[in-house]
N, C-alpha and C positions, 0 to 999 in steps of 0.2 A: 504493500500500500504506500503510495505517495503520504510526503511529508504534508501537504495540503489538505490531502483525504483526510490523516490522522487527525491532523488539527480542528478538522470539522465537524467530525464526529463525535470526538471527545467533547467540544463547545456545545453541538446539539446536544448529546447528555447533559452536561451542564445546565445549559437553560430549558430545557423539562424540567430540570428537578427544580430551578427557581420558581417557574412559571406555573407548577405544581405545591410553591408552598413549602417546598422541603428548605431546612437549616440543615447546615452543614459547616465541616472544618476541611481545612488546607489538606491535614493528616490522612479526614478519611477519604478524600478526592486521591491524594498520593497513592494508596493502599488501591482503590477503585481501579484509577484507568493504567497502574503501573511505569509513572514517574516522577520526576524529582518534586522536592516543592520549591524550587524555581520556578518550573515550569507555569504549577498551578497558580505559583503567584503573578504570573504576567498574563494567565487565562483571565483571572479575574481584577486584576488593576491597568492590564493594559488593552486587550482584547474585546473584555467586555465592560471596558470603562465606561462607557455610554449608559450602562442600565442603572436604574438606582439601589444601588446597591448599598446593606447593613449590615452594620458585624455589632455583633455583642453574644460577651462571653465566649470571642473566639470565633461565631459561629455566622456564617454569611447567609444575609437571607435578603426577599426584593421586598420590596415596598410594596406595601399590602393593594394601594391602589394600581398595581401593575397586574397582580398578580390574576391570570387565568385569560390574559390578553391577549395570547399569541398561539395561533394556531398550528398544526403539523409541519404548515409549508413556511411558515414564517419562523418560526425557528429552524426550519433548514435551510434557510435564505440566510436572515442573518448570520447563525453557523460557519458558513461556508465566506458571510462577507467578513467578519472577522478574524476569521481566518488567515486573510491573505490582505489585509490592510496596506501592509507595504507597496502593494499592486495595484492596489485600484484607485482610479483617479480622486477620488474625492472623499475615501473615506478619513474622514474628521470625527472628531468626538459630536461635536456640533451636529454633522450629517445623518450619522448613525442614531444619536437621538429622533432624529425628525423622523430616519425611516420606518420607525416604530408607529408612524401615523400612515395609516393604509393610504392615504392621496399619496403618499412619498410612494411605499410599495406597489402603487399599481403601474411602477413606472419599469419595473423590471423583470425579467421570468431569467430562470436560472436554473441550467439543466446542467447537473456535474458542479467540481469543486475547484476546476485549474482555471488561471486565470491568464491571459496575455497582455504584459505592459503596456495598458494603454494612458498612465500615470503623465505624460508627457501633452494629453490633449483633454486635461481636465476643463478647458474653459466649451469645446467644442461638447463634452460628453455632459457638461451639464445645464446650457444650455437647449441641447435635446432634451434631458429628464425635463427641464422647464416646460416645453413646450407638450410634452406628453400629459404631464399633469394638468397644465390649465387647455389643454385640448383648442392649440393654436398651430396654424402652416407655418413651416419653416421650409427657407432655401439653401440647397448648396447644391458644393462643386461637385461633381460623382464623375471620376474616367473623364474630365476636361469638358463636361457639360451640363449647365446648370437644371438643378431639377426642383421642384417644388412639389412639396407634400404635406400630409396629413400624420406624425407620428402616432404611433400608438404603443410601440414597447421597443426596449432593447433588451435584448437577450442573447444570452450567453450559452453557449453551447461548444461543449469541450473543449474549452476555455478560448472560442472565440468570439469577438461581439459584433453583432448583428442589431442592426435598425430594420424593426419591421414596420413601414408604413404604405399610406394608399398614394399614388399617382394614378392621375385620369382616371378614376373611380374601381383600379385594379387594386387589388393586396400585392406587394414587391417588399422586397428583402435588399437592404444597402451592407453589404462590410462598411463596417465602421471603420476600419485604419483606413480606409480612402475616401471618406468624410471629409471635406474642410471650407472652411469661409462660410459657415451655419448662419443665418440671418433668422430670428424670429420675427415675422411677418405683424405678429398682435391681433392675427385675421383667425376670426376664430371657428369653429367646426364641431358639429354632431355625431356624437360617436357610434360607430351601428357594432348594434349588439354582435350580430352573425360574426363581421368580422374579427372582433377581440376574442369571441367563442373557437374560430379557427387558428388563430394566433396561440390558442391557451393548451388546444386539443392536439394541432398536428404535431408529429413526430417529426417530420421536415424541416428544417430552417428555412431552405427558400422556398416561395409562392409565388415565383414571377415566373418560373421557367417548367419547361414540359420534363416531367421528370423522367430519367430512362432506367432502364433494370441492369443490376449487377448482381453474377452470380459471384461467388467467393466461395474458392478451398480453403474450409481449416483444421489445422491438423492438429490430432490427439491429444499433442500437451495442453490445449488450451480450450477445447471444443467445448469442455466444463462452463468457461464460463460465457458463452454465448447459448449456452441450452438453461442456466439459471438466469438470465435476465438479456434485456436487448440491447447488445452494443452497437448496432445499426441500427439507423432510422428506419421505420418500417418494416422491421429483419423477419425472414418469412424463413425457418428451416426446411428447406427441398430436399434432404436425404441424410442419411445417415451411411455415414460407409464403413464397411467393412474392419479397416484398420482403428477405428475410434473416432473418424473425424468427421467431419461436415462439409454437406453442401448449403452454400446461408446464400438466401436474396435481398435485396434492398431496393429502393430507388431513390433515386438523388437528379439532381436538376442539374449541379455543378461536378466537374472533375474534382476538384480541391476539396471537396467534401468529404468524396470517401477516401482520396488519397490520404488524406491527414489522419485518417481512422487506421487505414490499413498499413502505410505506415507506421503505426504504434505496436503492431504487433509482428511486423516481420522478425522472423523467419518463418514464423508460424502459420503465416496467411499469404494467398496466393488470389490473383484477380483471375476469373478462368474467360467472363466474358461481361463487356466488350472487350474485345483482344487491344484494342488502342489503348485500352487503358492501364493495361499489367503494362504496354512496351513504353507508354509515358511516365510508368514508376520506377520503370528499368533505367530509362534517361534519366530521371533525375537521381538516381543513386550513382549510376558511373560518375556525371557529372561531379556529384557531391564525394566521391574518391577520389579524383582528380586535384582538389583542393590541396 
């Protein structure tokens, strides 16, 4: 497990058991998740500096008025933003207070616990959450051409982020690191239910493009954990082979999708079709031994 994962996981524990009303000590948090009390001590005075947090007799507990406020998914948000503080553009004490207020939270969805530095274009990234919250058009620059939209979430997805909003009354999907020169317009707009429902439900990140099928080999060491949960968006199991392994389908809009997925698990996994695209991860791996 990633150092991120851990860190999240452990946080999500943590804040169930405030959110649940439980006191507790530094000691038995040490004994619990099996480390130092450093550790515990920077979960709870730096990590989760944000929540109101009380100690007496030793024993940390939240503020009674907080307490029972945060539901399943909001403690894994949180969890996961705490986590990784040094990453993310804006998390402030300040910030992470306010996100506890649901208008802040419906500005984000967050699928997984890695994050990609995008620390560097906090002014750009909140700016957008601005505009998603008060449900106003923003413009910018996208690939050298200016576009105008409706945001409605940024989302992250194994640990990349993604502006999902409308142009010309379609749902469309922006990478964020090719975001820039965001203008909020102050021009404001109706948010339709259907589409925040599709944004909340699909397993896609993008909605702009025709999606196409990937079949994927993967082998034995690892076929475990694609039959316990879905490491592909929309992973459909087509066979079971013989030696232990898999055949897994998907569908994805973009190349860089699944590459970045299948990627993570090489040696283990193999693109069987479309053929263009096993021999585009071949290039980019010679290339990247070349270096």
């Amino acid at each position: 497990m990633k150092n991120h994962d851990k860190i999240a996981t452990r946080l999500a524990q943590i804040l169930n058991k405030l959110n649940s009303g439980e006191r507790f000590s530094v000691e038995e948090l040490v004994e619990e998740f099996s480390v130092t009390s450093r550790t515990i001590q920077r979960d709870l005075n730096e990590r989760l500096s944000y929540l109101p947090l009380k100690k007496e007799n030793n024993l940390y507990y939240l503020e009674e008025y907080y307490l029972g406020k945060l539901n399943f998914n909001d403690i894994k948000n949180f969890a996961a933003l705490s986590g990784v503080r040094d990453l993310f553009p804006s998390l402030k004490e300040d910030f992470l207070k306010n996100i506890l207020d649901a208008t802040i939270n419906q500005a984000y969805l967050i699928k997984g616990h890695n994050y990609e530095d995008i620390s560097g274009d906090t002014e750009t990234f909140l700016c957008i959450e601005m505009a998603i919250i008060n449900h106003t058009v923003i413009e910018f620059i996208y690939n050298g051409k200016l576009r105008e939209v409706k945001p409605y979430k940024l989302i992250n997805t194994k640990g990349i982020w993604y502006l999902a909003s409308v142009e010309d009354e379609k749902l469309k999907t922006f990478s964020f690191k090719k975001i820039s020169k965001v203008t909020d317009t102050d021009l404001a707009f109706e948010i339709d239910k259907s589409v925040s429902e599709n944004i909340q439900n699909s397993d896609n990140t993008w909605f702009s493009h025709e999606p196409i099928e990937v079949v994927i080999k993967v082998g034995a060491e690892v076929s475990g954990y694609f039959t316990r949960r879905k490491i592909l968006p929309n992973q459909t199991i087509v066979k079971e082979l013989a030696e232990g392994g898999l055949l897994v389908s998907t569908k994805v809009a973009f190349d860089e999708e699944i590459l970045k997925i299948v990627r993570y698990w090489i040696p283990h996994v193999k693109i069987i079709s479309p053929v263009h695209l096993q021999e585009k991860l071949e290039d980019i791996l010679k290339k990247y031994l070349k270096l």
